[in-house]
C-alpha positions in Angstrom: 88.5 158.7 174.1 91.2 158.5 176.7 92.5 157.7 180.2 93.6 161.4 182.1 95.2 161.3 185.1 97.3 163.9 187.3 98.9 165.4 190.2 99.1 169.0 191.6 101.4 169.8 194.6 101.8 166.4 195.1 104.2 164.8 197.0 106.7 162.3 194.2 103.9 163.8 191.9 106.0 162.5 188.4 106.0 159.0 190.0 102.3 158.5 191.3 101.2 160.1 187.8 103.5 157.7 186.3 101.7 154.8 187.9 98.5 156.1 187.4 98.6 156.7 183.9 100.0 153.3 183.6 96.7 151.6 184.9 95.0 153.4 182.8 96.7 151.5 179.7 93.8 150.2 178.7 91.8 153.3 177.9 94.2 153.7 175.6 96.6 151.8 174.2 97.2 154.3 171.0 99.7 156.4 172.9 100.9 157.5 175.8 102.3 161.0 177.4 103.5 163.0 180.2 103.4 166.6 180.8 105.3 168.6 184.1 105.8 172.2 185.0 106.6 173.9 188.4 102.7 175.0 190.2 103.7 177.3 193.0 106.0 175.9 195.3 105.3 172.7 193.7 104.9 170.5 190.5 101.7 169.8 188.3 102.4 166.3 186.2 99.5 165.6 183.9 99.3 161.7 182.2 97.6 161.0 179.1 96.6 157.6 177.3 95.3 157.8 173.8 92.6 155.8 172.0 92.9 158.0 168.8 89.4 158.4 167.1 89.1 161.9 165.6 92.7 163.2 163.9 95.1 160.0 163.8 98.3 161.7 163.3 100.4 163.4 166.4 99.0 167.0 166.3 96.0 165.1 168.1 98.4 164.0 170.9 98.0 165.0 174.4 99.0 166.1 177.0 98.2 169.1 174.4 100.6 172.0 175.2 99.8 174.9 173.5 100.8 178.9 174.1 100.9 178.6 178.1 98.3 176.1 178.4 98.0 172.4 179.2 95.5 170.0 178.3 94.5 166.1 179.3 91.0 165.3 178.1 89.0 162.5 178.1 85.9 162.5 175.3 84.5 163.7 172.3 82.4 167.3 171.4 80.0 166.6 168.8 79.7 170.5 168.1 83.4 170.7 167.5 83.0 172.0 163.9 80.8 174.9 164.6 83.4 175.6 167.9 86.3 175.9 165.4 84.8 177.7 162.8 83.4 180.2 165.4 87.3 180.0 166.4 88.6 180.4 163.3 86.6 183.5 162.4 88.2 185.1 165.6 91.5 184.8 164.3 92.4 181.1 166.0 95.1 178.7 163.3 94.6 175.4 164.2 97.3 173.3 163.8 94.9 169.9 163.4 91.6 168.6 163.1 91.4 167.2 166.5 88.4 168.2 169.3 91.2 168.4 171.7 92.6 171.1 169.5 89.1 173.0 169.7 88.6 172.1 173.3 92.0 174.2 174.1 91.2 177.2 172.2 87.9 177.4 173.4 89.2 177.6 177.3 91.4 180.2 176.0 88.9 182.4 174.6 86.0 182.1 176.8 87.5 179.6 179.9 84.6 178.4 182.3 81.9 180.0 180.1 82.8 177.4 177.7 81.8 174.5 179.1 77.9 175.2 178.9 79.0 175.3 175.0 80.4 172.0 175.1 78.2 169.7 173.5 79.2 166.1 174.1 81.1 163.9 177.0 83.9 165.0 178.9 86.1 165.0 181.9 89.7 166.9 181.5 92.0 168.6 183.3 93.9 172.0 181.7 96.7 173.6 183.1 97.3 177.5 183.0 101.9 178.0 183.0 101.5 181.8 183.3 99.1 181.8 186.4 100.1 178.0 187.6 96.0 176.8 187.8 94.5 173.6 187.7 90.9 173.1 186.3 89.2 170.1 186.6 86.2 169.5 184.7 83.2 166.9 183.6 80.7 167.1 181.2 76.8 167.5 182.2 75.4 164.4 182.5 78.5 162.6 183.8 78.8 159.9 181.0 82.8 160.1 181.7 83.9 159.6 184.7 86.8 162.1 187.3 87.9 160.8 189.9 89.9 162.8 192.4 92.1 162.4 195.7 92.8 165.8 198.1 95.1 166.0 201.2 95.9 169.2 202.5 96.9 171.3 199.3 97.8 168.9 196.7 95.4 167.3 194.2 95.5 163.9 192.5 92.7 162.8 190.0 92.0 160.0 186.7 89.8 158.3 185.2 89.3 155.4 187.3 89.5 155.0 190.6 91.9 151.6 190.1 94.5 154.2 190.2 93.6 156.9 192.7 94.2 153.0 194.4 97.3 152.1 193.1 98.7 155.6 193.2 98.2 155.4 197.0 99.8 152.1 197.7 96.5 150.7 198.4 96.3 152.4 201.5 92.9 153.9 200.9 89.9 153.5 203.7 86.8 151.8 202.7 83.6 154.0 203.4 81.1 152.0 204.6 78.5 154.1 204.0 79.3 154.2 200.3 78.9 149.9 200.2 75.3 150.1 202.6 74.4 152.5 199.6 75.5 149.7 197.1 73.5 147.2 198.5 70.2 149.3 198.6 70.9 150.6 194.7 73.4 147.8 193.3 75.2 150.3 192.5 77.1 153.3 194.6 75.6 156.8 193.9 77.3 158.7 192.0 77.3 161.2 195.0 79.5 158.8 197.2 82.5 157.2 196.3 83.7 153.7 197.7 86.8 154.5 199.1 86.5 157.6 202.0 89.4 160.0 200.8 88.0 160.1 196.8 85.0 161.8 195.5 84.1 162.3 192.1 83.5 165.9 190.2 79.8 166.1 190.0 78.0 166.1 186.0 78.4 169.6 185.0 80.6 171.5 187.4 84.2 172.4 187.6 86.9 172.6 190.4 89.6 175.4 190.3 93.1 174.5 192.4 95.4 177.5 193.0 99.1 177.7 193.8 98.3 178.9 197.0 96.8 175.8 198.1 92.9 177.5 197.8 90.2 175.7 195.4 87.0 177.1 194.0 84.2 174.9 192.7 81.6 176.1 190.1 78.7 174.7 188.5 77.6 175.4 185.0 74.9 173.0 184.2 72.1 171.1 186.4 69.3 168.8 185.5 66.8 170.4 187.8 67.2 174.0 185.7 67.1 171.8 182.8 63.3 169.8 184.1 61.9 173.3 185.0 63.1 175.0 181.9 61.2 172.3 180.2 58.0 172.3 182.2 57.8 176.1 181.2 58.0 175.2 177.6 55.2 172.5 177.6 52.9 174.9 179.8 53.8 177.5 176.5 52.9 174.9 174.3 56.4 174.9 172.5 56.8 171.0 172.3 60.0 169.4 170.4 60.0 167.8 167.6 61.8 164.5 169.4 62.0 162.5 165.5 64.5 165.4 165.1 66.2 166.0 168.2 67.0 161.8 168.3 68.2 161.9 164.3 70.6 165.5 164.7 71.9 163.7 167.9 72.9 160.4 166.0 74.3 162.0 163.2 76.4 164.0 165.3 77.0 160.8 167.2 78.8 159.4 164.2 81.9 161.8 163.6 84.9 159.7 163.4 87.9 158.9 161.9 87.8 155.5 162.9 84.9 152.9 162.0 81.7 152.9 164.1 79.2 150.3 164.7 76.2 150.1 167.4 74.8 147.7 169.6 71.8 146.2 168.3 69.7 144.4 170.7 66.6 144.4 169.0 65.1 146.7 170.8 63.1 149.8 170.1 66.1 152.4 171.5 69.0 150.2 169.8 66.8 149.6 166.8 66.1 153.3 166.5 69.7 154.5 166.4 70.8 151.7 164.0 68.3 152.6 161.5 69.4 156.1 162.0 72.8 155.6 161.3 72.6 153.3 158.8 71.0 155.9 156.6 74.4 158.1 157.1 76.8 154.9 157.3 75.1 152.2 154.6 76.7 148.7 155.1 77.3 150.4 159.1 77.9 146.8 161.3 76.0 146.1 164.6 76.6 143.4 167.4 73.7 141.5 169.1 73.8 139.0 171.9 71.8 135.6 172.2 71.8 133.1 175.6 72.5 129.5 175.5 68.7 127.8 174.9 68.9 126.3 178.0 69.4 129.6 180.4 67.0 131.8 178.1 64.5 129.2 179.1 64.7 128.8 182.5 65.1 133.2 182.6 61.9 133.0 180.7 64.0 135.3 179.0 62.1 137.1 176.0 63.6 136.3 172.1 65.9 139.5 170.8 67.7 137.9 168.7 65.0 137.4 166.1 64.2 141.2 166.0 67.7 142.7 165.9 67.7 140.3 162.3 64.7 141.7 161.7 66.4 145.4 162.1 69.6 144.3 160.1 67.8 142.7 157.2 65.2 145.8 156.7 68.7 148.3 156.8 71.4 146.5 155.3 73.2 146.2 158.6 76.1 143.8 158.7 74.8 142.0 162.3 77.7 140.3 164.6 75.8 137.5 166.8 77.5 137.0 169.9 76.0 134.1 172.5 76.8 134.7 176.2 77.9 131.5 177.3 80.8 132.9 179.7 82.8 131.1 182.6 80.9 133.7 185.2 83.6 132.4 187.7 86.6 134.0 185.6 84.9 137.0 184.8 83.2 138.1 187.8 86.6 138.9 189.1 87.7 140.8 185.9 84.8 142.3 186.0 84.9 143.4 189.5 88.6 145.1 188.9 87.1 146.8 186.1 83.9 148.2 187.1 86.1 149.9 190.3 83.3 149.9 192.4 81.0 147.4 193.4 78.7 147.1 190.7 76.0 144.5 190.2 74.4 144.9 187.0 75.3 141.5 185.0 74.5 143.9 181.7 78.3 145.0 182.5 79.6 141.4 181.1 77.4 142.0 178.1 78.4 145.4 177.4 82.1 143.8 178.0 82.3 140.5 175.8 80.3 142.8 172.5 83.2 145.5 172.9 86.0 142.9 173.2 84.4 141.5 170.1 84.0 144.8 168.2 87.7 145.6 169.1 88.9 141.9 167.6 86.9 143.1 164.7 88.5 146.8 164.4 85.9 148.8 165.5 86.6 151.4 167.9 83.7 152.9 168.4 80.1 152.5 169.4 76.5 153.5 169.9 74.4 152.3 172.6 70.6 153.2 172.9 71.2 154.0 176.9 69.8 156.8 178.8 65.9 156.8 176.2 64.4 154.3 179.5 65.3 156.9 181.9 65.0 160.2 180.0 61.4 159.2 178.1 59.8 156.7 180.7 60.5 153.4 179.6 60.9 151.5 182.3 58.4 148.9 184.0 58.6 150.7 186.8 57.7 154.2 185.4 54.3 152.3 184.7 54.1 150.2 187.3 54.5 153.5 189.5 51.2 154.9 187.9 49.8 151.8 188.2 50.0 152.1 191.7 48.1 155.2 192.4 45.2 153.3 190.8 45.3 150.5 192.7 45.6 152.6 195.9 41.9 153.2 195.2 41.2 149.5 195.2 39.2 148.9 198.7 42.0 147.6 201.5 40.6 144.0 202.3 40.6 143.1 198.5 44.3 144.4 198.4 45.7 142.3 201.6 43.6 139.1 199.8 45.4 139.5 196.8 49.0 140.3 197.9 48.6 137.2 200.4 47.2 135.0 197.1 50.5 136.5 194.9 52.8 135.8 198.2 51.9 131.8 198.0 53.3 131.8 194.3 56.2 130.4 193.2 58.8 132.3 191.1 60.2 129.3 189.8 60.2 125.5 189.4 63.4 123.1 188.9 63.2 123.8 185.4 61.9 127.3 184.3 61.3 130.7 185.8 58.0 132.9 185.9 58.4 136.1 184.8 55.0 137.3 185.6 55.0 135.9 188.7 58.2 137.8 189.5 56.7 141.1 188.9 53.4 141.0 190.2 55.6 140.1 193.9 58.2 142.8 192.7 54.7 145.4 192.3 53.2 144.5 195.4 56.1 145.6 197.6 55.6 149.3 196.8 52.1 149.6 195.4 50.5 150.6 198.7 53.6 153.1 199.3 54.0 157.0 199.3 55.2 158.1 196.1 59.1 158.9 197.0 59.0 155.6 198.4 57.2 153.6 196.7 59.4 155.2 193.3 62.7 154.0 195.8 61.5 150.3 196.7 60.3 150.1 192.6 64.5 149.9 191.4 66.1 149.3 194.5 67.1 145.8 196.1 65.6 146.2 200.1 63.2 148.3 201.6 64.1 149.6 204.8 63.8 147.0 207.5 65.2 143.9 205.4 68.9 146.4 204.8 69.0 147.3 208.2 68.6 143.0 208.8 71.1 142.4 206.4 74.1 145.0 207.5 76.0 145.3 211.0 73.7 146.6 213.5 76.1 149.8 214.1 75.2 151.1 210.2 71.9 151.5 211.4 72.5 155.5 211.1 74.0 155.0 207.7 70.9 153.2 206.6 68.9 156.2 207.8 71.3 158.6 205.8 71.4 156.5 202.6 67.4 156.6 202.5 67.0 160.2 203.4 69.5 161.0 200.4 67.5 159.6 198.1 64.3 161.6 199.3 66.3 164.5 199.0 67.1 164.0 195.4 64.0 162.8 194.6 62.4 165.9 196.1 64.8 168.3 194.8 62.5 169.8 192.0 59.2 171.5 191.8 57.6 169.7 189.4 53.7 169.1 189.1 54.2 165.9 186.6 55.0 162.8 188.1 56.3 160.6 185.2 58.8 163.8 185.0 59.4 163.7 188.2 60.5 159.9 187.8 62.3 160.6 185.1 64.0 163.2 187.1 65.1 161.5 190.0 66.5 158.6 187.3 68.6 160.7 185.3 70.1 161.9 188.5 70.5 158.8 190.0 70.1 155.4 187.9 71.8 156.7 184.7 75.1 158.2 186.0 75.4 155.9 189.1 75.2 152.6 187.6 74.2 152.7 183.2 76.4 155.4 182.9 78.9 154.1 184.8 79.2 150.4 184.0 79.2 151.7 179.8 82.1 153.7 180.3 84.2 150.9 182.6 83.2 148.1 180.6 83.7 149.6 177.3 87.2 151.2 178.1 88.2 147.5 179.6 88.2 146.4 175.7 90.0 149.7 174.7 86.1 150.4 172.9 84.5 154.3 173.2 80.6 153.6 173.4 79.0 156.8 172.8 75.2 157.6 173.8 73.4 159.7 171.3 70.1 159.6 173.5 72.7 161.1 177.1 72.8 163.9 175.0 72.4 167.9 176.2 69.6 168.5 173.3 67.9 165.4 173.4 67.4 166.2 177.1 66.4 169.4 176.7 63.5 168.2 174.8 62.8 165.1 176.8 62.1 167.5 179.8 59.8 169.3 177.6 57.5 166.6 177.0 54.6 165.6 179.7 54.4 162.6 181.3 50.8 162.7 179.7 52.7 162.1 176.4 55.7 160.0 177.8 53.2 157.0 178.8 49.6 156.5 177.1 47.8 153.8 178.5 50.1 151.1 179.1 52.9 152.5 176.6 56.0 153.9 178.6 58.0 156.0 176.0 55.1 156.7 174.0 56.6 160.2 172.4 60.0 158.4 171.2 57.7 155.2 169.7 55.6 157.8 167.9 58.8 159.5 166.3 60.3 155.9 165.3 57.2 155.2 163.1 58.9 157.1 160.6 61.6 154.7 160.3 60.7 151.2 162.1 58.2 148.8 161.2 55.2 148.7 164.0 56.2 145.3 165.2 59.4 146.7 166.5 58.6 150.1 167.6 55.7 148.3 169.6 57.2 144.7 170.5 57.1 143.9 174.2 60.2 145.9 176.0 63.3 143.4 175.7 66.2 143.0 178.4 69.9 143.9 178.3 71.1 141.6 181.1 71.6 138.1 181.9 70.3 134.8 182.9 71.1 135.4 186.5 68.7 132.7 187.8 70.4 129.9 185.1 74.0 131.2 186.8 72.9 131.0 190.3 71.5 127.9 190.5 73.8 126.3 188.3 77.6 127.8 187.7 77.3 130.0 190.8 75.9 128.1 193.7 79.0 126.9 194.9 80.5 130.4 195.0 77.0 131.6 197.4 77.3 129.0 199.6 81.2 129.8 200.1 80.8 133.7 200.7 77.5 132.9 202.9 79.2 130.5 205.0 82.9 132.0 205.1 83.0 135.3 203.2 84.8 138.6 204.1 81.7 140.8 204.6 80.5 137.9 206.9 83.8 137.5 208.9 84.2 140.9 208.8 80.0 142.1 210.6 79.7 143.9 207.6 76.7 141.6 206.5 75.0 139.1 208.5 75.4 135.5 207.8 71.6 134.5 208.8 70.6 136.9 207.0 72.1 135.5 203.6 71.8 132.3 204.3 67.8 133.2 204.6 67.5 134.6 201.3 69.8 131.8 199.3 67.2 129.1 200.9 64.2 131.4 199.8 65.8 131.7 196.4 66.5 127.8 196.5 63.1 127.0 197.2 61.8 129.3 194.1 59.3 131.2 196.3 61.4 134.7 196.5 64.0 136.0 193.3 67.0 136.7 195.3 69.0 136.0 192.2 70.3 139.5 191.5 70.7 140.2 195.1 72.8 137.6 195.5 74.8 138.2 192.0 75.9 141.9 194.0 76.9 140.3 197.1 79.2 138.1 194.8 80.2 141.8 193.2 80.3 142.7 196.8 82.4 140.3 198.4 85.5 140.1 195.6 85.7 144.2 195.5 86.0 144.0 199.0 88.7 141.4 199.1 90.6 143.3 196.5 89.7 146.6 198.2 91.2 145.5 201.9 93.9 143.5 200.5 96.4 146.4 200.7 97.6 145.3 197.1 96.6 148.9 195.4 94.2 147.4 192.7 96.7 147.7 190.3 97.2 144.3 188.9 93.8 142.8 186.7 93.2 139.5 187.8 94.1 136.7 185.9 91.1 135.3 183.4 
């Protein structure tokens, strides 16, 4: 797992890729190198910084040069030793045991046709001397990220967009339309990028730069073939057996070189894959994280901790206890440089702080139960969307007496939070709603009229566009199943614009791969193939995956009530933060600037005060909000981290 970064007919090409690879350290602070070769009437320079995981020693070095071609990669295959030994038999030497190695030889032989072959997460960029080509790639689901700059016909790309930033002197233009879509989502789309020149390399497709100055673009993978493949396979009957998709996918999951450990939150995903590789890694150490008592409390937070010892004890896991007690006010900042865009998912400082910890400890690598919520419908929302269609039924006058009796509730008192409270308000607000809608308002932070109250009255257009894009993904399918269709729209949305996202940044800040055994091209392939019928029985969301892990989990964890990986954002807004909200309300950027309107904040902070509305994690991503745009407009480049 690396940092890539590079330049093609660039102007001072060796210098911007010098800079950029440099802010990249931190992705890998195993090694560094450069690569450059004439591209036409111009240069390619290709960057490389190593976290070395699979073959240690230097013929697992990159930039990788190799017979006339040039590779910088970013990732891991998991299939790597049936690539080589198919390579092999053709006649290939390898020189290593690296993927890189395999990754190389494979363009050679088969070039783009090899990347629907690739099994695992990637992004690289390889270089062709004899016909002076650049190919950009990234893998299918997008779990590593490409990031990529182009003025007239030169190309700049890397890993993170911190350096597309610095690279560019700071120079480059905010797109508004990319933060409107932050605030809906919390997150930016992994569609739109947050600075107007860059866009990112769609999950699953390739760009092609030539020497004279022409690109192609090619696509070799997409989700929506992927769902309807899958609906014709449960229509033939031919359902997957998901116990063993899940377990070949974790073992694969484990090849290293280095240790490995995973996060263990006590959960049924995290739980799942622990037990899974325990039984290939005995003795194989986890990391867990607790709250101080007092903010668990007043989050009515649920107890994990007690289950993830549950999980350690029944598989001889050596557990690693980590409480989140941070300063919030240093790292929201650090956290804000890291994530690149704004981000508001607290779970980003989580992911953080149990990587640092894992790294302190000498652990490299890790396994993370993401992407099972989105992929086998296990979110609230997935039920609380079904829920809906049956309440629609309910007669009107009894719906309007109920959501006026839940809109009287408080969500909170001085000391403690209500959960329940919380979502019955949070259901209300799209129960009565059309489905694309009602799916939108169920994950997102506004619905339509409150965003276009809370943003400068001339983004009222971009409002419109941000909304219709979403409908147009959502609708981009024809499938007859709507938990699939849910689970559709989230693993073309939700998991690479913010879960996937936030991993990979958070992670790579503490020099840690986190790898996602469920984000995986198999596991997909069967998740698609399973109805929504089987997805969620009753009131179980991820009904199929719970069945499998009765083989291997006790019933009290396969069937415990869904835990959270996030934070006590109430505890830290009334408490550590308030000072902070009241600041950016009253004299914040986005407020000075129009971008958001100060009566409109100030409104939900007082709602939030009075504990009759949660604005808690609306205000945490203006917070998120407000110090990315201060670094963002500052002119400074991004390429300094903020002192802790």
């Amino acid at each position: 797992m690396c940092g890539i970064a590079g330049t093609y007919r660039w102007p001072d090409g060796k210098v911007v890729t010098d800079r950029l690879t440099d802010t990249l350290a931190h992705r890998g602070p195993d090694g560094a190198g450069r690569y450059s070769h004439a591209a036409g009437d111009g240069e390619v320079h290709l960057g490389h910084r190593r976290l070395a995981i699979v073959d240690l020693s230097e013929t697992g070095a990159q930039p990788m040069v190799s017979d006339g071609l040039v590779l910088t990669y970013n990732g891991e295959l998991y299939n790597a030793p049936e690539l080589r030994a198919e390579l092999t038999a053709a006649g290939v030497r390898f020189r290593g045991t690296s993927d890189t190695e395999v990754l190389l030889e494979a363009w050679r032989r088969w070039g783009t046709d090899c990347l629907p072959r690739l099994r695992g997460m990637f992004a690289f960029g390889i270089f062709d001397e004899r016909t002076g080509e650049l190919v950009l790639a990234r893998d299918q689901l997008g779990i590593k990220p490409l990031f990529l700059l182009r003025r007239g016909e030169g190309v700049v790309f890397a890993s993170e967009l911190k350096a597309l930033s610095a690279a560019t002197g700071g120079k480059l233009e905010v797109d508004h339309a990319a933060l409107v879509a932050s605030l809906l989502y919390y997150w930016v789309p992994d569609s739109r990028c947050a600075f107007r020149e860059a866009e990112k390399l769609p999950p699953g497709s390739w760009l092609r730069c030539r020497p004279d100055g022409r690109t192609e673009r090619g696509r070799f993978w997409h989700l929506r073939d992927v769902a309807a493949e899958g609906r014709e396979r449960a229509l033939a009957g031919d359902l997957p057996d998901v116990a063993a998709v899940v377990e070949e996918s974790t073992r694969r999951h484990l090849l290293a070189d280095v240790p490995v450990a995973t996060f263990l939150s006590g959960g049924l995903d995290s739980s799942y894959l622990t037990a899974l590789a325990a039984r290939d890694r005995p003795g194989i150490s986890a990391y867990t994280i607790g709250f101080r008592a007092e903010d668990a409390k007043f989050e009515a937070m649920p107890d994990d901790l007690r289950y993830a010892r549950q999980v350690a004890a029944r598989f001889g896991v050596d557990l690693h206890e980590i409480e989140i007690a941070p300063n919030v006010l240093d790292l929201l900042p650090e956290m804000t440089y890291h994530l690149d865009e704004p981000i508001g998912d607290p779970a980003a400082i989580n992911t953080y702080l149990i990587c640092s910890a894992a790294r302190e400890a000498g652990v490299k690598v890790m396994l993370s139960g993401m992407g099972a919520d989105e992929l086998f419908a296990g979110y609230r929302k997935h039920l609380a969307n079904l829920i809906a269609l049956r309440y629609q039924r309910v007669p009107r006058p009894l719906r309007r007496g109920l959501s006026a009796a839940v809109d009287r509730l408080p969500v909170a008192s001085a000391r403690r939070g209500y959960r329940s409270v919380r979502f019955a308000k949070r259901f209300l607000s799209f129960a009565d709603l059309p489905e694309e809608t009602a799916f939108r308002r169920s994950y997102t932070m506004y619905d339509e009229e409150e965003l276009l109250g809370l943003v400068d009255p001339d983004l009222a257009g971009t409002v419109d566009d941000v909304l219709t894009e979403h409908a147009d993904v959502y609708g981009d399918n024809d499938l007859d199943d709507f938990v699939n269709r849910m689970c559709l729209g989230d693993a073309r949305m939700f998991l690479p614009g913010l879960n996937l996202a936030y991993t990979d940044r958070s992670s790579m800040a503490a020099s840690t791969e986190v790898r996602v055994p469920y984000v995986d091209v198999e596991v997909v392939r069967a998740a698609f193939a399973v109805p929504g019928n089987r997805k969620i029985v009753g009131r179980q969301g991820k009904a199929v995956l719970k069945e499998a892990a009765t083989s291997v989990l006790p019933r009290e964890i396969v069937y415990r009530p869904k835990g959270l990986f996030s934070a006590p954002l109430r505890a830290w807004m009334s408490r550590d933060l308030a000072p902070l909200v009241r600041e950016v309300v009253n004299d914040g950027v986005l407020v000075n600037s129009g971008l958001l309107r100060r009566d409109a904040l100030a409104r939900m902070v007082a709602e939030d005060a009075a504990g009759q509305r949660d604005f808690s994690k609306h205000l945490w991503h203006v917070l998120t909000l407000e110090y990315w745009y201060r670094d963002a407009t500052s002119g400074t480049g991004r390429s300094a981290r903020p002192a802790a």
